[in-house]
Structure formats: C-alpha cells, structure tokens
N, C-alpha and C positions, 0 to 999 in steps of 0.2 A: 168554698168550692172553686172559684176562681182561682186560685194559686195553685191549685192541683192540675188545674188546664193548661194553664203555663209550664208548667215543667216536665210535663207530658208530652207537651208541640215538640217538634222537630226542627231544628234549624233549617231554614233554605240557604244559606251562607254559603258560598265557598272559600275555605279555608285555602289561599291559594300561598303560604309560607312553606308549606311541605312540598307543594308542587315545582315553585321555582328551585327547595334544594335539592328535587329529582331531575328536575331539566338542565340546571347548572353540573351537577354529577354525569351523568348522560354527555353532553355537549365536552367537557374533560376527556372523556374515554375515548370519546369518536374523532376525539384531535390528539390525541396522544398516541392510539394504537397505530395509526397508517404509520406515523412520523418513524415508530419501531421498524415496520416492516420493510417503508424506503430505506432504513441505515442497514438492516440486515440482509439483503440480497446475498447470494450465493450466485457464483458465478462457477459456469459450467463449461469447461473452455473444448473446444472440438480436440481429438488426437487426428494422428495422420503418421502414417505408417512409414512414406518416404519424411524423412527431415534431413535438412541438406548439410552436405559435410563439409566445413569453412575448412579442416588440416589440409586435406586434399590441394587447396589452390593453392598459388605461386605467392601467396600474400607470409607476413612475418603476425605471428600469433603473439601476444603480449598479454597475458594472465595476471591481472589484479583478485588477490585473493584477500577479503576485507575479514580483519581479526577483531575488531574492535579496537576503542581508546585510544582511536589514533593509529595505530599498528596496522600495517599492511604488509600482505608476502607478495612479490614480483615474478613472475618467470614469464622469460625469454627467449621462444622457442624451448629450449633445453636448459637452460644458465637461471640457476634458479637462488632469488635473492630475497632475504627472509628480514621479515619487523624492520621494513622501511616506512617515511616520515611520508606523510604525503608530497615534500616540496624535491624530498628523492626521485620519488615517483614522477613528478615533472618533468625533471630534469633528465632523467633516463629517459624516456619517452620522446621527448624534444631530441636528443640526441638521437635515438633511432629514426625520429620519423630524418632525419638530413640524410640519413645511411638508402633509409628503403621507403619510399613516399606510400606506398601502398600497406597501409598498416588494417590489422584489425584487435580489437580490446574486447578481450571478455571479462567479465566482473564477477566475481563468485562470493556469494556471503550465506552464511548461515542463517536460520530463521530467525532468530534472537538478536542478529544485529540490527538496531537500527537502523530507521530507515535515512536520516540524518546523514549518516558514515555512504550512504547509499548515492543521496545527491551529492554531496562533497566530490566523490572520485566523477558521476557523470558530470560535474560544472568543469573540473579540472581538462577530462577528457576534450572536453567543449571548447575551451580556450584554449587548447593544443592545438585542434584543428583535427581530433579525430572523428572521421565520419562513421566510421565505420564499428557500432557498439555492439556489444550480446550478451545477453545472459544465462549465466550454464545453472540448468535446471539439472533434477535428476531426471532419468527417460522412463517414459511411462511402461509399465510392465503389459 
C-alpha cells in the first residue's frame, strides 16, 4: 500500500528548464523586434508649395546626370556633354568655375543608382570648391 501512496503524491518541484527556455525565447523577441522597428522608420518629409527657383538667378547651372559604371552626362547651361569620365568632369568644372566663380551643381541620378556613384561626384564637387549643391527631385503633384 505504500507504493501506491507514492505514485499518487504530487510533486512540489519546480521544473524550472522549461521556464528558463520561455524567458530566454521572450527576452530574444523583446531585443530583436525594437532593433526592426529603429532600422525601419519612414520618413515623412513636409511639401511646400513655394520652392525656390535657382534658373531664375544670375548664377551658371552645371547638371551632373549620374548613369551608372562610371558614366556621367554633363550639361552646361544649354551645351550638353554625354558618358563623360568623372576626371572630365573635374576638369570642365574647374575650367568654368575660372570663367564664372558663382557656380551652382545639381546632381540627378535615378533610384537604382548607387549610392556610391552618389558620394563620388558630391567628394569631387567638394574639392573643386563648389559650394553651392542640389538635388533635382521630381515635384510633388
């Protein structure tokens, strides 16, 4: 009759292996999902109805249009110079800025181009000495 009492009892134990691999699981999630949500932010940028128009001033407009692999199209006010090297691009650029100090560079690249081809022309710009940068987006409808 004794052995039947025993096997009958109830553990008071706690089984605490199941426990720790709920709190380890748990403790994962609760460091994993913010880490998601700070890298996925959306940015909601304000519109604005006046945007200021750089053609209009007295300045010389110089359009970098970035193609990829290297390849860059140039236009010069109106003179317009196609799948140049980037050290062409220096080089024209340096020459205008002696002509007309008051320069401004706008930079246009597709979505698909890297962003790489992207700082390349802004370091270029940089060491020319132009201050004056922009980026031609499309206008908001």
């Amino acid at each position: 009759m004794k052995r039947k009492r025993i096997r009958n009892t109830i553990k008071s134990d706690i089984n605490i292996i199941p426990f720790l691999d709920i709190l380890l699981v748990l403790l994962m999630i609760f460091m994993l999902i913010p880490s998601k949500w700070i890298q996925s932010f959306e940015v909601n940028l304000p519109n604005s109805p006046v945007t200021p128009n750089i053609i209009n001033n007295e300045k010389l407009i110089i359009t970098i249009e970035i193609l990829g692999m290297g390849f860059y199209n140039l236009i010069i006010n109106t003179k317009h110079v196609e799948k140049v090297r980037l050290d062409q691009i220096s080089s024209e650029i340096s020459h205008q800025t002696h002509i007309a100090p008051n320069i401004t560079c706008l930079i246009a690249a597709s979505k698909t181009v890297e962003y790489d081809e992207i700082i390349k022309v802004l370091n270029l710009l940089n060491k020319i000495g132009i201050n004056s940068i922009g980026m031609i987006t499309n206008p908001s409808v």
